[in-house]
NUBA-769673 format. One record per residue (C-alpha): residue in three letters; x, y, z. Coordinates in steps of 0.25 Angstrom, whole numbers, plus 5000, padded with zeros to 4 digits. Example, Ala and Ser with C-alpha at 12.3 -4.5 7.8 and 13.67 -1.06 7.14 Angstrom:
ALA504949825031 SER505549965029 
END
This chain:
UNK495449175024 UNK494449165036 UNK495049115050 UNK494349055059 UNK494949085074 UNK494549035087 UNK493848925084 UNK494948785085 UNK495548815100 UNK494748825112 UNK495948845122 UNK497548825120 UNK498248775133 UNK499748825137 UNK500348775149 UNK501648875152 UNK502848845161 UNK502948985168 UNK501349015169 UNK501549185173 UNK502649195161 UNK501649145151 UNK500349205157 UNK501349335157 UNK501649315142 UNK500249295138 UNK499549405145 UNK500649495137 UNK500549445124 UNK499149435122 UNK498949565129 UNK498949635114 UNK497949555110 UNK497149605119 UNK496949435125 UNK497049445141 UNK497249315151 UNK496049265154 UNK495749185166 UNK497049135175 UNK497249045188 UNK498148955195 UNK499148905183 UNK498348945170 UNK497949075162 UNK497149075150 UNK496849175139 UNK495749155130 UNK495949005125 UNK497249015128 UNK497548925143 UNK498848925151 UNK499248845161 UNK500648805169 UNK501348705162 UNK501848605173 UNK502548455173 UNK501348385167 UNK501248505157 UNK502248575152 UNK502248695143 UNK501548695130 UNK502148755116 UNK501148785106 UNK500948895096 UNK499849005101 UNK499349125090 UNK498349235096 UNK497549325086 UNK497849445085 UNK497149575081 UNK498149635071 UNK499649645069 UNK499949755078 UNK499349655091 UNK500349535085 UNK501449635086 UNK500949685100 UNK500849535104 UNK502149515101 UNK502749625108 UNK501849585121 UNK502249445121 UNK503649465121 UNK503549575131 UNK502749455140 UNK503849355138 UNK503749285124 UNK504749265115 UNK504749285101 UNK504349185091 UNK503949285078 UNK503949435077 UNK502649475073 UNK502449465058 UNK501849425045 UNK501849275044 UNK501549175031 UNK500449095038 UNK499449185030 UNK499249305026 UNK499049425035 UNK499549335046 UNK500249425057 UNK501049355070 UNK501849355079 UNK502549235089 UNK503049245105 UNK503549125113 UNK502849115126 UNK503649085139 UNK503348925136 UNK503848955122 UNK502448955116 UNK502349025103 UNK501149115105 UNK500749215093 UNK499949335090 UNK499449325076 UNK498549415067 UNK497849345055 UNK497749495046 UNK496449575044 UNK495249515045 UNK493949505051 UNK493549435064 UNK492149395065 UNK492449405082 UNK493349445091 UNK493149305099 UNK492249175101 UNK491349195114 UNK490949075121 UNK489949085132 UNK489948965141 UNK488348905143 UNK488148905157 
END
């Protein structure tokens, strides 16, 4: 089986009721997976494709269902232990799951109820460690 990652999502927008709860949350939990906040301003943070924004009256929260690479099991159970440390809520110890074999993940609610993961796909070989675009100026 060959997966082919990073290639079907340019960005993913969250819109959060409390903004510094969920920026708090995310700077925690993807900590171990060695992924930082990016930029920030007024309202908004974002993290590689990942965008958050306030929710507000003419946008309200979203609920989706977010999975992050990870490197191996030990930094799916160390996301784990940072998310709820940062606030989460826990959705799914991590574990073996049937989606396929080798698959390795654990779940955490966010502060607007998101279910954010941290999944390992099993050994295998990455041909890199991340798509480098460079704007043409």
């Amino acid at each position: 089986m060959q997966l082919h990652l990073g290639r079907l999502i340019d960005h993913v927008h969250l819109r959060a009721r409390d903004l510094e709860k969920t920026r708090t949350f995310y700077a925690g939990a993807l900590q171990p997976l060695g992924i930082a906040i990016a930029s920030a301003g007024d309202g908004w943070f974002q993290v590689d494709e990942l965008f958050v924004s306030e929710a507000g009256d003419d946008a309200p929260p979203t609920h989706i269902h977010l999975a992050f690479q990870a490197k191996d099991r030990a930094t799916v159970d160390a996301f784990y232990e940072a998310a709820i440390a940062a606030g989460g809520t826990d959705n799914g110890k991590p574990g073996e799951r049937h989606y396929h074999p080798g698959y390795y993940g654990a779940f955490v609610l966010d502060p607007d109820g998101n279910n954010i993961e941290a999944v390992y796909h099993g050994p295998g070989h990455r041909s890199a460690p991340s798509i480098v675009i460079e704007p043409i100026l």
